[in-house]
C-alpha positions in Angstrom: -16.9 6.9 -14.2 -19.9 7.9 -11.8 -21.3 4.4 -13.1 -18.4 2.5 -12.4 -18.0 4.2 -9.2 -20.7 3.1 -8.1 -20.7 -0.6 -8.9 -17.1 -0.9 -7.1 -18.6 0.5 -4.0 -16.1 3.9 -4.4 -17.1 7.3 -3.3 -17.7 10.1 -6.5 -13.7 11.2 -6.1 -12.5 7.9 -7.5 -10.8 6.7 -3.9 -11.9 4.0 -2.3 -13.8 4.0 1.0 -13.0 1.8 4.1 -14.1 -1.9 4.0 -17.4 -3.5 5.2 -15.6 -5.7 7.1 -13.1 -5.7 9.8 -10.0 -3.0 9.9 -9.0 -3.6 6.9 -7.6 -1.4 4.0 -10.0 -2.9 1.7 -12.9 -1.7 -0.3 -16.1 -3.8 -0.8 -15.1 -7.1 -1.7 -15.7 -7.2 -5.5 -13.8 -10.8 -6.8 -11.7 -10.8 -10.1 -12.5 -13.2 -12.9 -10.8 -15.9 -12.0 -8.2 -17.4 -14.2 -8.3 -20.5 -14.2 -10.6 -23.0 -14.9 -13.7 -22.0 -15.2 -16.6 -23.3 -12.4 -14.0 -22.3 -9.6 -15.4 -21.1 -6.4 -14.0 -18.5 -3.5 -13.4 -20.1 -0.3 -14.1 -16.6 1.5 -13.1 -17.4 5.3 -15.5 -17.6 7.6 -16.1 -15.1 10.2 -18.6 -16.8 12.1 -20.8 -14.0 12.7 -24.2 -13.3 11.4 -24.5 -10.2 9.7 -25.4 -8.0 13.0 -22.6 -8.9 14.6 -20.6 -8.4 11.2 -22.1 -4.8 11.1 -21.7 -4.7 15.0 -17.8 -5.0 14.8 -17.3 -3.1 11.9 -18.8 0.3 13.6 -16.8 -1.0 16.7 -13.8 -0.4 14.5 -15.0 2.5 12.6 -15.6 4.4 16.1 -12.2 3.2 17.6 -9.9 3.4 14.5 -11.2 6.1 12.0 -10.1 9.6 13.6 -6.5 7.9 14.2 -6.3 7.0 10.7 -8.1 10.3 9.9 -5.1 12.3 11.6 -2.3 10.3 10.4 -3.5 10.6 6.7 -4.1 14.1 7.0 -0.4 14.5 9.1 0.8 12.9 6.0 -0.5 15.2 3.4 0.3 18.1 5.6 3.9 16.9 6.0 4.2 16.7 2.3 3.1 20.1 1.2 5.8 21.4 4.0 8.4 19.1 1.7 7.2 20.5 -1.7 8.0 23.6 -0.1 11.2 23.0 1.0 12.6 21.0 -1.6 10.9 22.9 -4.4 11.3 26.4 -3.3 11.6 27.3 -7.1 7.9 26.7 -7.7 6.5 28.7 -5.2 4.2 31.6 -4.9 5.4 34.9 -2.9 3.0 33.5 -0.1 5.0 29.9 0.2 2.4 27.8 -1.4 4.1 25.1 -3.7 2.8 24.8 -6.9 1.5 21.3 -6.8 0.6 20.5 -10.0 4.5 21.7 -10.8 5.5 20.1 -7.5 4.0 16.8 -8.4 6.0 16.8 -12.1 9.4 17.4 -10.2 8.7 14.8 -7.7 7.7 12.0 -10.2 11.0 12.9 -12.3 13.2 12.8 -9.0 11.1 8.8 -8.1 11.8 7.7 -11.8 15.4 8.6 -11.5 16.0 7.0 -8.0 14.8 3.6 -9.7 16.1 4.3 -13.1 18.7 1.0 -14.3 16.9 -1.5 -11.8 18.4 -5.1 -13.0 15.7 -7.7 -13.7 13.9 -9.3 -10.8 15.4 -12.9 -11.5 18.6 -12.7 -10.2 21.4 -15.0 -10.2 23.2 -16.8 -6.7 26.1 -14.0 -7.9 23.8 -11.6 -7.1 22.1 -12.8 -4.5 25.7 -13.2 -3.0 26.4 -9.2 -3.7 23.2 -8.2 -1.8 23.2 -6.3 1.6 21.3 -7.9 4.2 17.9 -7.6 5.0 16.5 -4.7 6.2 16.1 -5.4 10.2 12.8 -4.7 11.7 12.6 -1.5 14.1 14.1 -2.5 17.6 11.8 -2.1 20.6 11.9 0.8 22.8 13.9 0.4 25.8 11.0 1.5 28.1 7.7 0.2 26.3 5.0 2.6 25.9 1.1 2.2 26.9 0.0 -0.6 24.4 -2.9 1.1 22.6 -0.9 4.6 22.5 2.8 5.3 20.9 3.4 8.7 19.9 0.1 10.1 20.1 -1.1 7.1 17.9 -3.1 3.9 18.7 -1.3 0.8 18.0 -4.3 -0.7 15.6 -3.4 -4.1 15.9 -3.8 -4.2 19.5 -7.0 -2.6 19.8 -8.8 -4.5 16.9 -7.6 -7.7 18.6 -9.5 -6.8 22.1 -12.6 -5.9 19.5 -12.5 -9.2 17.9 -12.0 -10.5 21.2 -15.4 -9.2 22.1 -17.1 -10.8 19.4 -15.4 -14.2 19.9 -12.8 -13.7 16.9 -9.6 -14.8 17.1 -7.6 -11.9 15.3 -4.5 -13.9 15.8 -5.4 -17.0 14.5 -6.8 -15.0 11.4 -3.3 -13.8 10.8 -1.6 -17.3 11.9 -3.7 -18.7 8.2 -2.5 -15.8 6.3 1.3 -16.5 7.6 0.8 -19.9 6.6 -0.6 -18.9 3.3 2.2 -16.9 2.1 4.4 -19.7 3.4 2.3 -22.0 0.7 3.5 -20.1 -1.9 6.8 -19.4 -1.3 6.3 -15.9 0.3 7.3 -14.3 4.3 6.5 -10.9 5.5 9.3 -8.4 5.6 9.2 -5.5 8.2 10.8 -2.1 6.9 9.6 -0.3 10.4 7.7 2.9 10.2 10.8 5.9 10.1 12.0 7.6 6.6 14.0 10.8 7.0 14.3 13.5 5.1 17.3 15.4 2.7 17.5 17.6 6.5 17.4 14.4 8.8 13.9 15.3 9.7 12.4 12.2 11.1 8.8 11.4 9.2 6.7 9.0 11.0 4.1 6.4 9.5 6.1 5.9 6.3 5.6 1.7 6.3 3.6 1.8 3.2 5.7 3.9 0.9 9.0 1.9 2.5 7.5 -1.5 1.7 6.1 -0.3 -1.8 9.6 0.6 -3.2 11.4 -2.4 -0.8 8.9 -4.9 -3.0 10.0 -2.8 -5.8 13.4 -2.7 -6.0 14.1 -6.0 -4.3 17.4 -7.2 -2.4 20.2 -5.8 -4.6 19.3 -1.9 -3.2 20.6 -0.9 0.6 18.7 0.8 2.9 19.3 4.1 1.8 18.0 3.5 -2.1 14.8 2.0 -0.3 14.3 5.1 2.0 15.5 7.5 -1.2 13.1 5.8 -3.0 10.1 5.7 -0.4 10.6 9.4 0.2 10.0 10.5 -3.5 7.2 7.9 -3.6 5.5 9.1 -0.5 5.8 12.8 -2.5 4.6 11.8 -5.7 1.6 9.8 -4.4 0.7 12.2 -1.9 1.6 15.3 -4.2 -1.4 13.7 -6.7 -3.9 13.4 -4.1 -3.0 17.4 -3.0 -3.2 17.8 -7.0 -7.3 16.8 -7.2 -8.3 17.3 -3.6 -5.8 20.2 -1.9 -8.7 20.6 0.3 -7.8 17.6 2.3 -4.8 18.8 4.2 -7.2 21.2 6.1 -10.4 19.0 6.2 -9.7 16.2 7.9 -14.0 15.7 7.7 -13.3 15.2 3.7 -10.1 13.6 4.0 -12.2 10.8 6.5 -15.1 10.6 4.2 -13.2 9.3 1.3 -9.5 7.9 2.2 -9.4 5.7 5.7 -6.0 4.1 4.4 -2.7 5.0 2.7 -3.4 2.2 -0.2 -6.7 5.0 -0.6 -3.7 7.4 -2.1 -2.8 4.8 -4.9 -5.6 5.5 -7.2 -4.9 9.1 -7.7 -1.1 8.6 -8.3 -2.2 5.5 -10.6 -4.4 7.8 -13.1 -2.4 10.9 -12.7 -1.5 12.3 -16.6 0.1 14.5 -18.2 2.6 12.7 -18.0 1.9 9.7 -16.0 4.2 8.7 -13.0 5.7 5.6 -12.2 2.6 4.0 -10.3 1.1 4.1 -13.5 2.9 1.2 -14.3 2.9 -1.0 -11.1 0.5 -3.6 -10.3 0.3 -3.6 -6.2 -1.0 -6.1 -4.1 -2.2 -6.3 -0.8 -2.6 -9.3 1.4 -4.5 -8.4 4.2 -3.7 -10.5 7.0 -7.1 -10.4 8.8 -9.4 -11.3 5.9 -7.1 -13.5 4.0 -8.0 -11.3 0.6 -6.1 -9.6 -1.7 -6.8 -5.7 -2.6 -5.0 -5.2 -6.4 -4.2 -1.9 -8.1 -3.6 -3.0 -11.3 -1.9 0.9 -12.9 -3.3 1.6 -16.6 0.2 1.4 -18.3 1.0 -1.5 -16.6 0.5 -4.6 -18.9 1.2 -2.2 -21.6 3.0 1.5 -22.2 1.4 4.3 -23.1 2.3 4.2 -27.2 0.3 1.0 -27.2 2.9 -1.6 -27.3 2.8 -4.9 -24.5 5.9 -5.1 -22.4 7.8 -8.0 -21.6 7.5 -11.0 -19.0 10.4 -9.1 -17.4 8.7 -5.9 -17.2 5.6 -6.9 -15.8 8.0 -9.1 -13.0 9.6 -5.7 -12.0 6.9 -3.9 -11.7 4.7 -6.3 -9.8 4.5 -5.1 -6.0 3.5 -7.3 -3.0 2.6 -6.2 0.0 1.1 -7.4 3.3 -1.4 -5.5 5.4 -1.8 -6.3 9.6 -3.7 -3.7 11.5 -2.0 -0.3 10.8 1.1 -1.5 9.7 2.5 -2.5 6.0 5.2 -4.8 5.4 6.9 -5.8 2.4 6.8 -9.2 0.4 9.5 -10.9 -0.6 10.8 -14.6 -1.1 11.5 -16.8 1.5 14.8 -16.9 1.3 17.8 -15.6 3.2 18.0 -12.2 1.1 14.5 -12.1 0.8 14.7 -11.7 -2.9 11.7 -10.4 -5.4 9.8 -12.4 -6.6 9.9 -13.3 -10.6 5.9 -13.4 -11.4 4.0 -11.3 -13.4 0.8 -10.5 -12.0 -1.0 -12.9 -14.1 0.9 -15.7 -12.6 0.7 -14.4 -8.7 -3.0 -14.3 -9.0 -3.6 -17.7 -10.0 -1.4 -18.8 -7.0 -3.6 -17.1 -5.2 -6.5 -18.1 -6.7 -5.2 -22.0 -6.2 -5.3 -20.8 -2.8 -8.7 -20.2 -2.6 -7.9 -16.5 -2.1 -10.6 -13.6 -2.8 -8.7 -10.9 -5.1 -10.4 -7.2 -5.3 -9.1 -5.6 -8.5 -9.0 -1.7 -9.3 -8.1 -0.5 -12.8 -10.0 2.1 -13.8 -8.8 5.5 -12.4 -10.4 8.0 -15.1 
């Protein structure tokens, strides 16, 4: 693994470190194969900046952005033992402290029985016709807040547009490609908001990825309460996985910073959890990042196949194919663009040679030992 680590540009604990470039989620940029013919070549956009400047904006970002991702990650995982806790209080020591490793195992059961009897992602106009409506985005507040501070938190996309700004990059022009993009192939951007509650009403902040993750997942036919159900027990499994290898990281917001500077950093650990694997082990999630016009893939190990050897199906690898679209500190769902927003019927395979058609860069991670 060291090996491999360090070819991928990864740190020794198998999670990925922030990007070289720009804000983003991503790791290194380390292209797939490509698919398709051979010959092909990336049409990487441009940046228009030399490599100084490159390096220039990148600690500009590191020194505005990494202790607010820093706290939120490490909110997150601290929120997450307290929920083991309470929801677990079976597995506990005398002290309080939740047995993760026994904590993790309850959690991935409760997430595979949430999504248990999902109907196949190529769904008829009946069904289509059945399906609540979209998901609205979060309403505004009635009195806005200061625009690089809302609950305690720096709105990213803000503040990395004034830093592009600086170096004569237009951050929304880089997005206004990626829109149009997605609109090439078929796809919009659906916002889920940032809330989840808990089983106590408890509101949890910062929960976009998880909400979008099982949105993409379990596509139009679920309401609003499967997708937050299902995003709650996600967020617990994944996070209950990272607490399993690195329990240190709830305290140590230094280690937590030096190896996870994004939630999609969390997916490798849930992805080669064992014993028994979890139901990330199966997905294959991708990430469109809005300001690089790339896609970051987490292709899980049982995904084109299950764990007694045998292939699944075309419809299989449809369900379990997640799409997701990264802007500066937010995550928002993928889905059809269509009026119910519907999920999309490709395999992985066939979504990344769209993308590749489109000239798009795709970063692929599959080896989580």
């Amino acid at each position: 693994m060291q090996a491999d680590v360090a070819s991928r540009g990864l740190d020794p604990y198998g999670v990925g470190r922030r990007p070289a470039l720009l804000g983003s989620p991503m790791r290194s940029p380390m292209c797939s194969p490509p698919s398709g013919a051979s010959g092909q070549s990336w049409d990487v956009p441009a940046l228009s900046l030399d490599d100084d400047d490159a390096a220039a904006l990148q600690a500009a970002i590191e020194a505005s952005l990494g202790e607010d991702m820093k706290r939120r990650l490490q909110s997150s995982l601290q929120s997450t033992q307290q929920e083991l806790r309470n929801e677990y209080p079976e597995i506990s020591s005398e002290e309080g402290v939740p047995n993760i490793k026994r904590a993790r195992l309850r959690s991935s059961s409760d997430l595979e029985e949430a999504v248990t009897a999902r109907g196949s992602p190529v769904m008829e106009a009946a069904d289509l016709a059945q399906a609540p409506p979209l998901v609205p985005e979060a309403q505004a507040p009635s009195t806005a807040p200061s625009p690089l501070d809302f609950d305690g938190l720096l709105d990213h996309e803000m503040l990395l547009e004034s830093i592009y700004a600086a170096q004569g990059v237009d951050l929304r022009a880089r997005q206004s490609q990626a829109e149009q993009l997605l609109s090439d192939i078929g796809l919009k951007a659906l916002d889920l908001g940032v809330k989840n509650f808990d089983e106590e009403g408890r509101e949890l902040l910062n929960q976009c990825f998880y909400l979008s993750i099982a949105r993409s997942y379990l596509g139009p036919l679920s309401g609003a309460e499967e997708v937050q159900k299902a995003a709650l027990l996600l967020k617990r499994t994944v996070e209950a996985c990272v607490l399993s290898e690195h329990p240190e990281w709830a305290s140590d917001g230094s280690r937590l910073g030096e190896n996870a500077m994004a939630f999609a950093d969390f997916l490798p650990s849930a992805m080669g959890a064992k014993d028994p694997p979890n139901l990330c082990s199966r997905l294959a999630v991708v990430i469109i990042d809005s300001t690089q016009c790339t896609a970051e893939v987490y292709l899980g190990p049982l995904y084109s196949s299950a764990s007694d050897g045998h292939e699944r199906c075309r419809e299989e690898l449809g369900q379990n194919l997640v799409l997701l679209c990264y802007t500066p500190g937010h995550y928002k769902a993928l889905v059809l663009n269509d009026d119910m927003g519907a999920k999309p019927a490709w395999t992985y395979a066939e979504f990344k040679s769209l993308l590749e058609q489109q000239g798009v860069l795709c970063i692929e991670t599959s080896d989580f030992d």
